[in-house]
N, C-alpha and C positions, 0 to 999 in steps of 0.2 A: 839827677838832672834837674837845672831849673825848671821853673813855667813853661809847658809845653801852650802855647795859645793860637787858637783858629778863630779867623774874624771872617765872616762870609762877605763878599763884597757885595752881593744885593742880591735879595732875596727873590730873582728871578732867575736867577742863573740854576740853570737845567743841568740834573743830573742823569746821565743818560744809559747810564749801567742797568741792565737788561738782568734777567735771571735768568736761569737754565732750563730747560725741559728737552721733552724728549725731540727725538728729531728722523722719525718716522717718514722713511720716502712718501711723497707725495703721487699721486695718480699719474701718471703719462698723459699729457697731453700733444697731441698732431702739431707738428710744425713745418711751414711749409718748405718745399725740396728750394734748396740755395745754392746756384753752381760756383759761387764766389770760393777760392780755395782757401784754406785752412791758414791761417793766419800762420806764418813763420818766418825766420831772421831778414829775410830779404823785402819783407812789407813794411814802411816806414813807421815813425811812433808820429803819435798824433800831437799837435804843437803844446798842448799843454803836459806832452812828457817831457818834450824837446826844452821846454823853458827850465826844468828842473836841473838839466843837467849842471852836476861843478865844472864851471870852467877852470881852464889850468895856467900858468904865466904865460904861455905860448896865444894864449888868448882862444884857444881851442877847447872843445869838450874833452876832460881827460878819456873818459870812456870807459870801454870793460874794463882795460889791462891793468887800471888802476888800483881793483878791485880783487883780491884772490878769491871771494865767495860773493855771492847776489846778498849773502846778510851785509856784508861790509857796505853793499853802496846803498841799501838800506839806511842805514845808518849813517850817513853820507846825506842822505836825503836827495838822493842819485835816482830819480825814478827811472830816467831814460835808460841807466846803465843798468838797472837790475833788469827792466823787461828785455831791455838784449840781449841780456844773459840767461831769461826765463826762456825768452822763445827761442835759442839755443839749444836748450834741453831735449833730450829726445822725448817722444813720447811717454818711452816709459818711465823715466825720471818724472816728467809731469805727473803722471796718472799717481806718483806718493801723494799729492793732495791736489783735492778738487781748487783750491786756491789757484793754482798753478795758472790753470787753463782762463780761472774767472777772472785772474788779474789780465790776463790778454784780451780776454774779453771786454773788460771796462777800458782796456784803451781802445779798440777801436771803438768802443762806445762813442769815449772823449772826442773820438775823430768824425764823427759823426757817420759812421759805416757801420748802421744797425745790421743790415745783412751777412757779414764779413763775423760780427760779435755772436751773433745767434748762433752762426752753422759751427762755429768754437764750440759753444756749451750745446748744441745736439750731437756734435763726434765725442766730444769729450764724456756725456756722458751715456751715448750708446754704448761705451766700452768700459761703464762702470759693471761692476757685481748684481747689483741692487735689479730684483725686479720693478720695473717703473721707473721713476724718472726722480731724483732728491730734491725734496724741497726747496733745497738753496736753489740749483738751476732754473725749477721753474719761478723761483722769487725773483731773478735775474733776469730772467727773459720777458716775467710781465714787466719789470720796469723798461725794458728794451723797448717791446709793444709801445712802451708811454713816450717814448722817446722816438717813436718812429712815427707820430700820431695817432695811432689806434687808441683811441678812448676806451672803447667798449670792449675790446679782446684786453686790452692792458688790464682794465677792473675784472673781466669774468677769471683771467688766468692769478691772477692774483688772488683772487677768492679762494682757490683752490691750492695756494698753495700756501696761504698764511698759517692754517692749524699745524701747519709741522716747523713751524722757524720756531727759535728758540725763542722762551719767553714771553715779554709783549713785542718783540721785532715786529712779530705778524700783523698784530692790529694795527699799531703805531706807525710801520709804513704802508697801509692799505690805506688808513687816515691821512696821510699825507700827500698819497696820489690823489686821493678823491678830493683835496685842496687844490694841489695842482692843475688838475684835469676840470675847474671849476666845478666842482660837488659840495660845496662846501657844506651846506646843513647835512647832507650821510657823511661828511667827517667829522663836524660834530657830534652826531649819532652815538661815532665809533667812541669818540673821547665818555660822550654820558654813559655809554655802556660799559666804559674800562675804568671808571669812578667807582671805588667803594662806598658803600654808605658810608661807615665808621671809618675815620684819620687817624691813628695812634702814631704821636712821633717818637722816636728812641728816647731813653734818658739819656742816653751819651755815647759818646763816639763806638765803642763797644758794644753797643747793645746789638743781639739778632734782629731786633725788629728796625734795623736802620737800611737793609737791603731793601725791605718792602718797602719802605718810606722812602726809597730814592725813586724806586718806580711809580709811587701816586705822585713826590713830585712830577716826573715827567710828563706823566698823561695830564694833571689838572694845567702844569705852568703851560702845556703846548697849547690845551682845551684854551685858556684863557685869552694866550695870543693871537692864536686864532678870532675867537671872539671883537678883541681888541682891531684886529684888522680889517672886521668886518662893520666896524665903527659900533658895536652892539657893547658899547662901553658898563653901563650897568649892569649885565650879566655877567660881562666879563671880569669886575670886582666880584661880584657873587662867588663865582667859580671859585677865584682868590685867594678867597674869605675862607673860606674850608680850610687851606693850608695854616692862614693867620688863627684859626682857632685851635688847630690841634698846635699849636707854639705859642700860649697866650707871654711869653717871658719874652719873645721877640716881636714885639707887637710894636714900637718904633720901627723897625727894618721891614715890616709887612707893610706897615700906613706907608712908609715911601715907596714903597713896589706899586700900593696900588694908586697911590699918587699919580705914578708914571705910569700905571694904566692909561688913567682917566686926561693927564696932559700929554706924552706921548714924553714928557722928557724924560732923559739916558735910557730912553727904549729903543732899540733897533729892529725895527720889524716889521720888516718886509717881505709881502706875499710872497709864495713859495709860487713858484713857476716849476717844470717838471726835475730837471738836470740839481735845481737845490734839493729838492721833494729827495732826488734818487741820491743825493748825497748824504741828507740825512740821515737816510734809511739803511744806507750802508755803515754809516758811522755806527746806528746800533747794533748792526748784527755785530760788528766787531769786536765791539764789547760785549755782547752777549756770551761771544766766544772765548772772548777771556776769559770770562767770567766762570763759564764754564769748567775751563783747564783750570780755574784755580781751586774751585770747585770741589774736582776728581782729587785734584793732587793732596787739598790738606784731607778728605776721606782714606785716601789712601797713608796719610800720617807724614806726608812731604809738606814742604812747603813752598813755593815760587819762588826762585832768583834767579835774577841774570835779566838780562835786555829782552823784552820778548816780537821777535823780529816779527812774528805772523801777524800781531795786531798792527805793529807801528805800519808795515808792507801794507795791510789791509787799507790801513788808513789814509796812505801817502796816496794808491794809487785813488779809490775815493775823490779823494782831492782834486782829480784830474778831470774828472766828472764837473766840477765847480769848483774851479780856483779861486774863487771869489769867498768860500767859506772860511770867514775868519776863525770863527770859532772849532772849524777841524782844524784849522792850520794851527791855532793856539794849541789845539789836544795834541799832535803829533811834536810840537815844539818840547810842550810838557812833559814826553815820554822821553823825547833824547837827553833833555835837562837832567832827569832823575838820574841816567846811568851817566851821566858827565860827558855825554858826547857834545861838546860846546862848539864845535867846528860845522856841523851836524843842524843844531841850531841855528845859529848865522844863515846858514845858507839856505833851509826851508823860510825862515822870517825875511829874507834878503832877495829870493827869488819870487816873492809873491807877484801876480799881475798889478798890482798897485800898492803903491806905498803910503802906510800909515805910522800912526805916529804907536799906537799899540806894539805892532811889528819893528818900528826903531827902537823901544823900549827892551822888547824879547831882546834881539839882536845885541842890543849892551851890554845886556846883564850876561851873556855869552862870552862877549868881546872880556870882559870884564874878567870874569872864570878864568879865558882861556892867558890872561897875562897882556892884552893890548889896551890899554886903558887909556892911550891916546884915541884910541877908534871907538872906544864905549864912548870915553868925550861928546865926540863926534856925532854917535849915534842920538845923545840923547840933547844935546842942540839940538839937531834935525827934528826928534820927533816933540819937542816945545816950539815948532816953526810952523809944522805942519799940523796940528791938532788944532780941531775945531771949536767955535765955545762949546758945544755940548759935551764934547767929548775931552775939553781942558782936564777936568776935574781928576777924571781917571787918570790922564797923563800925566798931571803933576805928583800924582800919586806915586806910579813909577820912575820918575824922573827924583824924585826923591827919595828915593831907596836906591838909587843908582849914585846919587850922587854923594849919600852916605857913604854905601861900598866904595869908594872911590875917595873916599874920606876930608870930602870937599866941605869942611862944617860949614861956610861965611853962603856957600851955594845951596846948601842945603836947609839953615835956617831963612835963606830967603825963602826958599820954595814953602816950607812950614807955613810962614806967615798970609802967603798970598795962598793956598790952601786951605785955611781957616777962614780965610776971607771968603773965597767965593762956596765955600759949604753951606745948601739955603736951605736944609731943613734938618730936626733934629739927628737924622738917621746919619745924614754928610758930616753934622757940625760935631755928634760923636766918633764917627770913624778921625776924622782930623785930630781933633785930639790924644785920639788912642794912637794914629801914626806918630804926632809931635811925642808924645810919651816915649816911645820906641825909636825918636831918631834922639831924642836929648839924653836918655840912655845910653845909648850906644855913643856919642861924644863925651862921655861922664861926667852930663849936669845933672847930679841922680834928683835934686831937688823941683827942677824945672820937672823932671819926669814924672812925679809922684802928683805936681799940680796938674798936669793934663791928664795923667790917667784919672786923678778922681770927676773932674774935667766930664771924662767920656764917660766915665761910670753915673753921674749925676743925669747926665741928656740919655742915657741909655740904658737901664739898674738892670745890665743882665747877668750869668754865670760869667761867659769873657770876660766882661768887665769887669766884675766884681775881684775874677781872679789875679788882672793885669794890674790890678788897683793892691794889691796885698803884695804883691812879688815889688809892686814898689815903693809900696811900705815899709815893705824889709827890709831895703837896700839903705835907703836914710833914716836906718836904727827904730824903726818905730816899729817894733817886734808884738807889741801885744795887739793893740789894735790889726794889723795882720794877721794876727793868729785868730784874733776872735772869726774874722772873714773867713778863713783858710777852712777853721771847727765849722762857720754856722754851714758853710758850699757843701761840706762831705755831713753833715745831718742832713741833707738834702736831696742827696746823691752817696748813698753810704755804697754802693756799690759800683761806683765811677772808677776804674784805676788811675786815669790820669788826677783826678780831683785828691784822691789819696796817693797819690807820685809826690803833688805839689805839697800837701799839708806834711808827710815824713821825711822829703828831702830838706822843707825850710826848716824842720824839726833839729835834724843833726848840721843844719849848714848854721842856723843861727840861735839857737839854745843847746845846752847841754844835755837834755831829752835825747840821749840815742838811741835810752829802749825803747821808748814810745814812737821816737823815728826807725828805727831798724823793724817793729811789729808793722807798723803802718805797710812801711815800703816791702816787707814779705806777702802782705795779703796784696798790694797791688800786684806783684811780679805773680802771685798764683792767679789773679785773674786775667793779666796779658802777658801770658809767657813767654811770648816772641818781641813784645816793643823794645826796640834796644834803646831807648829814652829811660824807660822804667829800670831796664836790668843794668844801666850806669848807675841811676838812683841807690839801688839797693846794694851793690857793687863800692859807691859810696861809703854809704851807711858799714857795710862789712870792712871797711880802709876803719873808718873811725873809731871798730870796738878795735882796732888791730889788728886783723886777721886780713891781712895782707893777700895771701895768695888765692883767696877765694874772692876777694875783690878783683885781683887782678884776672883772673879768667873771667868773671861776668862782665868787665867794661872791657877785655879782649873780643867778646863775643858783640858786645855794641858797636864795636869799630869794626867789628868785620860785617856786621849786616848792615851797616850804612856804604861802605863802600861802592864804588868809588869814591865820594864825598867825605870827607872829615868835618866834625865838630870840635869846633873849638875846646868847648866842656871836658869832653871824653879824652882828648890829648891831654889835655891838661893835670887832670885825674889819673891817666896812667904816667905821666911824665911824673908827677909826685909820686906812684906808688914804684917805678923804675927805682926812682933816687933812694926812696929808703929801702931798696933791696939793695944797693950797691952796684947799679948795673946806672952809671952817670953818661954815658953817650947813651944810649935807649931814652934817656928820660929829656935829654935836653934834643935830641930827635923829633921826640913827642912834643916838647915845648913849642920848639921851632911848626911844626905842625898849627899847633895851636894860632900860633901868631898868624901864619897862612890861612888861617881861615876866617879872618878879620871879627876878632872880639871886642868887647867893646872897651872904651879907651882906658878905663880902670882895671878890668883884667889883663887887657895887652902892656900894662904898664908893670903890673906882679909879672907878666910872664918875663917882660923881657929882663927883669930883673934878677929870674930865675934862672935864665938863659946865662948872664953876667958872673953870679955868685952862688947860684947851688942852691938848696934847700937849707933855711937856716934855723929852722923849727924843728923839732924833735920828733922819732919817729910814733908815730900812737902805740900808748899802752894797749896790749893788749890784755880784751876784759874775758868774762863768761859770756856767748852768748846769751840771747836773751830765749827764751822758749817760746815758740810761736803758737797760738790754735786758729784755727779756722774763723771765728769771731775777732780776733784781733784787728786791731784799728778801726773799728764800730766806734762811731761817736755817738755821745747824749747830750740834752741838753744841761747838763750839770759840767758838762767837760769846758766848756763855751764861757 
């Protein structure tokens, strides 16, 4: 597989993935007798379920029937239709999970019928198991409490029941009511007290220590916002500063974080009022929960696939609480995107209570997926109309990946240009260039590419760039000096597998080095043995000594764990390894794939070629493997 590369869009953006622990009933607290009855089908949704619904040609809400399970309209982005179908369910079908009841609950939340919500989660859970009353419920009812006014019942019940939510949920949304609820210095508090002293960032993507680091980000970037809001601007770079120090290599992309600290520009951020506070706070348990399940599953030797309806469900109904949450609406958007539910998308980006130009972006890039590429058109006018100046920046960003995918080069090197123009500081005027790198790529001016990647690697000397900057080196024949990059990144990172993906796949893609690429790329696949990036790579590397069928099951096994999504790469690779087994519809099947999957203009140019006349290159000899150890693909400096 080629260059795998992640480029963070700003170094404030919160990561909100929560850890696991245990989740210990919390103590019974008194709640007071509510004659309002029991929330069921005959009780209407409250208008922020009512806007979610898909309408249908008839101009009506399609509704249940549309639906054979509450996953489907889930997946729909159907809220109104799943809770109809939720509060449908008998009791006992509820009582499978506490979700059941808590999602009915947050709608009457939405609706503003605290009373109605509460006596939900006190039947619901009078008739749990558990002596006492679970954590969740009473996490739920203090934010009801906060929601109903009660300051001081909403903070004392909360107290009580943070130590059993999973993770940091507890602090983190106890810290957020106490913002809410005007407390703001004991939410600070909570932030100083859930600060480690010591910061250690991951070396890379893989590393274990990159869970705990998603969690100090959250607690420092909210600490700091907060701060920020509270115009305490120098403390609030302070805070920062902590995260800029444990990453001195992204120390451009921090100075513009805390830039926009201190001027407030491309910061959005605005005090939390309570109904945002409880949206938040919902968003993390959600993830906590995930995180949890994935947790259990790879301990028990599984691994996670498939669509996971309980988060995205968690997360939609959330929403409903504060429609206004772009950043959950972006999270649930993300989640339908991964499993291809593009229909799905549109309509959560489409139904928001206001329209922006971020949300026309989403919507395109859907439209675009789903084969309407008149109405991505469409969307992404609209959302270059409606974008602000502050928020230009980002948009053109999208609207330029859009308009690639859509293979508009003459609208898309416009976009480039005036991109680069208004990018005002080093951290903008690198990301620009690394985008122009990656759109004149993809239109196959590899030489324009290779000037902007080094371009963004000059205003920004980091590992991304360094590596974006070699992979386009390679491409217009300048093979040593990329290699030197590719050697000096993995003496750096000798235990990174993606940094050793990139150095043994450009090994056997652009030198005759196949032992040294096929050693490389077997120590990467023993260190991430599920990346189907990696095990194409090496899948590869196994086509090249000849050994055919063992190539072809490891990029069988890359295409099946990207699914429903294809890569272009990976078709491509088994469309070649099809043809030299003799199997010429399988392989031009795959080709056609490949082309669907918009590659860039020099490979879609070999494919379609491929497609026209077959494979016209001979099939690889095959060699000895090469004998692998455990130390294999270690670089020194003498390799360099």
């Amino acid at each position: 597989m080629h260059f795998r590369l992640t480029f963070a869009a700003s170094a404030l953006t919160l990561s909100a993935m929560m850890s696991a622990c245990a989740t210990e009933p919390a103590p019974a607290q008194p709640v007071a007798e509510i004659d309002a009855p029991i929330v069921d089908s005959s009780i209407p949704l409250s208008p922020a379920a009512r806007a979610t619904a898909v309408i249908g040609d008839n101009g009506m809400p399609v509704g249940i029937s549309a639906y054979p399970a509450p996953l489907d309209a889930v997946k729909a982005g159907d809220m109104a239709a799943f809770l109809e179908m939720t509060s449908g369910l008998s009791q006992e079908d509820r009582d499978v999970s506490p979700l059941f009841d808590a999602f009915l609950a947050l709608d009457r939340a939405a609706d503003g019928d605290m009373l109605a919500a509460r006596n939900i989660l006190q039947s619901s859970n009078s008739q749990d198991d558990e002596d006492g009353e679970t954590g969740f419920y009473a996490f739920l009812d203090a934010w009801l409490l906060a929601m109903e006014g009660k300051p001081d019942e909403a903070i004392e019940r909360h107290r009580g029941a943070a130590g059993s939510m999973p993770g940091l949920t507890g602090d983190l949304s106890l810290a957020a009511m106490l913002e809410a609820l005007g407390r703001p210095e004991q939410a600070l508090a909570v932030y100083e007290f859930m600060t480690p002293a010591e910061i250690e960032a991951p070396e890379h993507q893989f590393d274990p220590k990159g869970l705990l680091y998603s969690h100090v980000r959250t607690v420092i970037s909210r600490h700091a916002l907060l701060l920020q809001r509270l115009d305490r601007i120098e403390e609030a770079k302070a805070v920062y500063q902590k995260l800029a120090d444990a990453e001195p290599e992204e120390a451009i992309s921090y100075a513009a974080a805390l830039e926009s600290l201190e001027t407030g520009k491309n910061l959005d951020n605005e005090a939390l009022d309570v109904p945002a506070a409880f949206t938040q706070s919902l968003a993390d348990v959600s993830r906590a929960l995930q995180e949890q399940r994935i947790i259990r599953t790879i301990m028990m030797g599984g691994q996670i696939e498939g669509f996971d309806d309980q988060r995205s469900a968690f997360d939609q109904v959330a929403l409903l609480i504060n429609p206004e949450d772009e950043g959950l609406r972006a999270a649930v958007i993300d989640q339908l995107y991964e499993h291809a539910l593009y229909e799905g998308v549109a309509h959560v980006a489409m139904s928001a209570p206001e329209d922006t130009a971020s949300l026309q972006i989403a919507a395109g890039q859907a439209l675009i997926m789903s084969g309407k590429e008149d109405e991505a058109r469409a969307a992404v006018t609209r959302a270059l109309e409606i974008t602000d100046e502050d928020d230009r920046l980002q948009t053109l960003y999208g609207a330029l990946q859009l308009r690639t995918m859509l293979h508009d080069k003459d609208g898309s090197t416009e976009l480039v240009e005036e991109v680069i123009t208004l990018a005002s500081n080093q951290a903008e005027r690198a990301s620009a260039h690394g985008l122009a790198a990656e759109i004149n790529d993809q239109f196959g001016d590899l030489k324009a590419a290779a000037y902007h990647a080094e371009k963004a690697r000059e205003l920004d000397d980091t590992h991304d760039r360094r590596m974006a900057l070699a992979n386009a080196l390679g491409k217009v024949g300048e093979i040593n000096p990329a290699l030197a990059i590719l050697r000096t990144e993995l003496l750096g990172r000798p235990n990174d597998p993606y940094t050793l993906n990139s150095l043994g796949y450009f090994l056997i893609e652009n030198t005759d080095k196949y032992e040294e690429g096929f050693k490389i790329l077997y120590r990467a696949r023993s260190l991430a043995e599920r990346d189907p990036y990696i095990a194409d790579s090496l899948g590869w590397a196994y086509y090249r000594l000849g050994h055919l069928k063992d190539a072809q099951r490891l990029i069988e096994q890359s295409r099946a764990k990207l699914e429903p999504h294809k890569h272009w790469e990976i078709e491509t690779h088994l469309g070649d390894i099809y043809w030299h087994q003799g199997d010429e519809e399988a392989a031009r099947e795959a080709w056609q794939n490949a082309i669907e999957a918009r590659p860039p203009a020099t490979q879609r140019a070999e494919l379609e070629d491929k497609l026209a006349n077959g494979l016209t290159t001979p099939k690889p000899e095959r060699q000895a493997l090469p004998s692998v150890s455990i130390g294999d693909g270690e670089i020194d400096r003498q390799d360099i």
